[in-house]
KELO-719918 format. One line per 2 residues: number of its first residue (from 1); their letters; for each residue x, y, z of N, C-alpha, C, O. Coordinates in steps of 0.05 Angstrom, whole numbers, plus 5000, padded with zeros to 4 digits. Layout:
% KELO-719918
NUM = A = X:Y:Z:X:Y:Z:X:Y:Z:X:Y:Z; ...
END
This chain:
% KELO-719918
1 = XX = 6438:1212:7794:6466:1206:7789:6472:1177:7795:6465:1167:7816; 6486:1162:7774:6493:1137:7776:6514:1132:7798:6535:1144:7791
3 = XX = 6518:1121:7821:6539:1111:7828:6560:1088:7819:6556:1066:7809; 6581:1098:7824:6612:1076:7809:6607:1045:7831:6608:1039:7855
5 = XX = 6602:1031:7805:6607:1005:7819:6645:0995:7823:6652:1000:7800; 6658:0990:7830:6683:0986:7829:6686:0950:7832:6705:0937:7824
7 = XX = 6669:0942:7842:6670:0906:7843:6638:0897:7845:6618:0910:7848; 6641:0873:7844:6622:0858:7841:6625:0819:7847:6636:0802:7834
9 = XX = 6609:0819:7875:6613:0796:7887:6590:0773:7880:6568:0777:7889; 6595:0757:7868:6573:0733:7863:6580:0709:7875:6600:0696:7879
11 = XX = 6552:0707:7881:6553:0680:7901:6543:0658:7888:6525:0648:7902; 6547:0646:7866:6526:0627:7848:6525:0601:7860:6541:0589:7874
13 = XX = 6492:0593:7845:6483:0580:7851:6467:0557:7836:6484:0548:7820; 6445:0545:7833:6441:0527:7809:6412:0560:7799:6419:0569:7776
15 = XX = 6392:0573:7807:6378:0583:7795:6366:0613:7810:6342:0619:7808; 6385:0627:7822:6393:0646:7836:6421:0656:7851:6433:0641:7866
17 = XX = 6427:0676:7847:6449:0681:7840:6459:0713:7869:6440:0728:7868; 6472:0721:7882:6469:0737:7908:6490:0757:7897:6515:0754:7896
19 = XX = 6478:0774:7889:6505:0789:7878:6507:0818:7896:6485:0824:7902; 6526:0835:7906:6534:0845:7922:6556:0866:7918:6578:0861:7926
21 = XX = 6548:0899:7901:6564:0914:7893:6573:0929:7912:6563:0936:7933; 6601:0937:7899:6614:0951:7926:6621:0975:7907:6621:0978:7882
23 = XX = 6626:0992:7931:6630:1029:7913:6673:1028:7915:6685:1009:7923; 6679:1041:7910:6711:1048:7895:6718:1048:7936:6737:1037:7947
25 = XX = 6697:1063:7949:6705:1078:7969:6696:1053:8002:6695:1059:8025; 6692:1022:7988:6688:0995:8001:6657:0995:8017:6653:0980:8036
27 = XX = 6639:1014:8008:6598:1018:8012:6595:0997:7998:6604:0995:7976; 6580:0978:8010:6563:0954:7997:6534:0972:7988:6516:0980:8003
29 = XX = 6535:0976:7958:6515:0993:7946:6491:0983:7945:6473:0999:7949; 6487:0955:7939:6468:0936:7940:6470:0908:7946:6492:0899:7940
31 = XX = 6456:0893:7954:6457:0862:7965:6441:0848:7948:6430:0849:7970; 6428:0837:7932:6407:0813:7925:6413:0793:7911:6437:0786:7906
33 = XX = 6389:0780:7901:6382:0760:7889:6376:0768:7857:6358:0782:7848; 6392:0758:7845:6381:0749:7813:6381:0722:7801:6391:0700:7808
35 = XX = 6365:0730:7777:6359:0700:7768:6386:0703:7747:6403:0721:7745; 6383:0680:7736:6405:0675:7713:6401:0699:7689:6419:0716:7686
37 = XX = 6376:0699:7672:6386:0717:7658:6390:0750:7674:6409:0766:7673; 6364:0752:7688:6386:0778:7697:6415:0783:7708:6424:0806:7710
39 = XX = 6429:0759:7716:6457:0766:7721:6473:0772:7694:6494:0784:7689; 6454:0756:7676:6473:0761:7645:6465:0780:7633:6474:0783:7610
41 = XX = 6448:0798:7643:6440:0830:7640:6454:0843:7647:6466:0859:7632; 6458:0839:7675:6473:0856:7691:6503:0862:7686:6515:0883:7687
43 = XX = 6510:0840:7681:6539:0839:7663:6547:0856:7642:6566:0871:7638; 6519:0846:7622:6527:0862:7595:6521:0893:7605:6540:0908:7598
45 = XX = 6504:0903:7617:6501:0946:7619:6515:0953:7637:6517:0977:7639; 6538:0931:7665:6552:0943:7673:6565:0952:7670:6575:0934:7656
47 = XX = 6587:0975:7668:6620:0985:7663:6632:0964:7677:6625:0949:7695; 6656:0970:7661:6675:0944:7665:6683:0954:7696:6683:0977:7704
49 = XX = 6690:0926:7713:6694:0928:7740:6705:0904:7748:6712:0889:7731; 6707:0897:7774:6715:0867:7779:6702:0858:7792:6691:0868:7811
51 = XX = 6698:0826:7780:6682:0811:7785:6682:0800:7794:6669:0785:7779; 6687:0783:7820:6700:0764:7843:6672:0744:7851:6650:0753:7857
53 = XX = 6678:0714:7847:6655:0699:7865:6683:0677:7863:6705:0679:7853; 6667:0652:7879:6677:0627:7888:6696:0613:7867:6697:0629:7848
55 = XX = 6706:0597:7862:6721:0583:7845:6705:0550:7851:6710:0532:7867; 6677:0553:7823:6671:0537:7835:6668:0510:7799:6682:0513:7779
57 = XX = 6650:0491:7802:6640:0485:7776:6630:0503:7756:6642:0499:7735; 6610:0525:7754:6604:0539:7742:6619:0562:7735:6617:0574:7713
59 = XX = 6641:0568:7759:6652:0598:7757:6672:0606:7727:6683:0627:7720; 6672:0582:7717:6685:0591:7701:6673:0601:7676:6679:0620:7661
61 = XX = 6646:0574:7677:6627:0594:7655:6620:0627:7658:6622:0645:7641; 6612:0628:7688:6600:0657:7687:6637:0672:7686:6639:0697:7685
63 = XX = 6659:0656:7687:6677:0684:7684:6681:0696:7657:6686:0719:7650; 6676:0669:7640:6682:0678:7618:6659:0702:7594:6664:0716:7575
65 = XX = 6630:0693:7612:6612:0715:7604:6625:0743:7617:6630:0764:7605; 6628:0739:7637:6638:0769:7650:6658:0779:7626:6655:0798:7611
67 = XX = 6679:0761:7627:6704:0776:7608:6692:0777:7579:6712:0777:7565; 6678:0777:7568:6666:0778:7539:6656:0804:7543:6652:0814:7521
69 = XX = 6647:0825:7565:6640:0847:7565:6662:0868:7578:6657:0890:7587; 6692:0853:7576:6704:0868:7594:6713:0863:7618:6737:0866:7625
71 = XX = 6694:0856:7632:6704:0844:7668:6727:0835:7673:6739:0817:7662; 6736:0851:7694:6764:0829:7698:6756:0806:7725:6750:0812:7748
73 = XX = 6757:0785:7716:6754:0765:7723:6765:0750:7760:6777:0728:7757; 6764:0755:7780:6772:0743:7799:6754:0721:7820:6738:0724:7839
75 = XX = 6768:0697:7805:6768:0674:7826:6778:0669:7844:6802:0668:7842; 6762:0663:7875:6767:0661:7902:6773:0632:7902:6760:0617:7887
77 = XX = 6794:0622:7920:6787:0592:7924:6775:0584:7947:6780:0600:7965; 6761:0564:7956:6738:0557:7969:6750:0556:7995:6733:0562:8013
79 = XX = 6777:0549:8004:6788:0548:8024:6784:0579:8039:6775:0582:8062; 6795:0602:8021:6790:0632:8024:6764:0637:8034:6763:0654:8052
81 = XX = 6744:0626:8026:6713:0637:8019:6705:0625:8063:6695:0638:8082; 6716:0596:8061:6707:0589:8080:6700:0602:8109:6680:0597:8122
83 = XX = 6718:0617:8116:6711:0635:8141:6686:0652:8138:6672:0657:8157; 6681:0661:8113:6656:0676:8109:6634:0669:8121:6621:0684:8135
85 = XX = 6630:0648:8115:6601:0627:8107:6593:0624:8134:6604:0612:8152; 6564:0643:8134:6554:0635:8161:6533:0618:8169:6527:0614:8192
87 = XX = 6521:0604:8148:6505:0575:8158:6519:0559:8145:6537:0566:8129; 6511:0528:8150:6520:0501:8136:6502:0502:8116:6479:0510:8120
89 = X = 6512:0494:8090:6501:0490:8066:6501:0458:8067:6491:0445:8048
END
């Protein structure tokens, strides 16, 4: 039995990508690493869901792949993200 993804958190990057599904019911279903085209895999066979990462240079490319399959699209702004982040980048 498939479990309901209900969101989908990306953390992008220049050539790996940390994506992080959550269930309807807030279970982090899975945590990892993908490369570029599998995030653009992942996109296209997911059901539509939401898609939340950083508001960053890129985010807008990957939002607009997201919404070409559907995704509804949510950009964080970096100020938001900040408390998260637990090493210095």
């Amino acid at each position: 039995m498939a479990t309901k993804i209900s969101m989908l958190a990306i953390d992008l990057a220049k050539g790996s990508f940390q994506v992080c599904a959550v269930g309807p019911d807030g279970t982090v279903l899975y945590n990892r690493a993908l490369s570029r085209t599998r995030l653009a895999a992942l996109l296209t066979e997911q059901p539509t869901c939401i898609v939340a990462m950083e508001a960053c240079a890129t985010s807008h490319h990957w939002g607009r792949v997201a919404q070409r399959h559907g995704h509804e699209v949510r950009l964080v702004p970096a100020t938001y993200v900040k408390p998260f982040v637990k090493r210095q980048k």
